[in-house]
C-alpha positions, 0 to 999 in steps of 0.5 A: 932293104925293105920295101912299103907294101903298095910298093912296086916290088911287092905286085902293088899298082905302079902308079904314074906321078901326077904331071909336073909344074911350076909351085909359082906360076902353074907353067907345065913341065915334062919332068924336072927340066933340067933347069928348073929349081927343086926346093923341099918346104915343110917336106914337101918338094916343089919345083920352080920354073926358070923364069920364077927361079931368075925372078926371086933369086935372091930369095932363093939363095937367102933359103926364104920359102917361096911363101915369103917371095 
């Protein structure tokens, strides 16, 4: 397996990923709560809280990005 330099295993900075939130209405969250909806639009991943995700479930499940909801 090969590893990016930069990366932990090469002595690179380990850097803390950027404090997690709803892409939809900014609520906080202490990593991915476990009810939360991870969703990957034009690569990018975003995370929506469960009051978002049961708001546009329809949405959701149609594949719409969350532009569209």
């Amino acid at each position: 397996m090969t590893s990016l330099p930069g990366d932990p295993d090469h002595g690179g900075p380990c850097t803390k990923p950027p404090p997690l939130a709803c892409a939809r209405c900014g609520a906080p969250g202490d990593g991915p709560p476990p009810t939360w909806t991870c969703s990957v639009e034009n690569g990018v991943r975003r995370y929506f809280c469960d009051a978002c995700c049961r708001e546009n479930l329809r949405s959701i499940e149609s594949r719409l990005d969350s532009a569209w909801w």
